[in-house]
Residue, then its C-alpha position, 0 to 999 in steps of 0.5 A: x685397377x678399380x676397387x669394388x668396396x661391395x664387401x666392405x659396404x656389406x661388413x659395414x652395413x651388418x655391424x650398424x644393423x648389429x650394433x643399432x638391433x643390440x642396442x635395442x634388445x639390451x634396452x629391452x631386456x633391461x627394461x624388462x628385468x627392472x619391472x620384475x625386479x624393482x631396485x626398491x621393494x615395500x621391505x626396504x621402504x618399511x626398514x627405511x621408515x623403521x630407521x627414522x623412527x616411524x611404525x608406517x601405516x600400509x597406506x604410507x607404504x603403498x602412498x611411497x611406493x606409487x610415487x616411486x613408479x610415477x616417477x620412474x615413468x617420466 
């Protein structure tokens, strides 16, 4: 009796597509949801200058936070 495995390579072939395009799409949507929601915002950056005991100048904000995004891009 000869086994055909056309089912079996079917099943197999629509989990590694489903796996590899559900990979893809999570990285998407997390890629997406950071650049709406940064994990650090200029808030955060003034309380934690305030907590060093600095008053910092919106210069040294915006100086911070566009370091932070050059490195986030490497």
């Amino acid at each position: 009796m000869e086994w055909n495995g056309g089912w079996f390579g079917l099943v197999i072939a629509a989990l590694v597509l489903g796996a590899v395009g559900g990979f893809f799409l999570a990285r998407w949507f997390i890629k997406r949801e950071m650049a709406k929601n940064p994990p650090i915002n200029e808030k955060m950056i003034r309380a934690m200058f305030m907590q060093m005991g600095r008053k910092p100048s919106e210069a040294q904000i915006r100086a911070v936070m566009k370091s932070m995004q050059n490195n986030s891009n490497l």
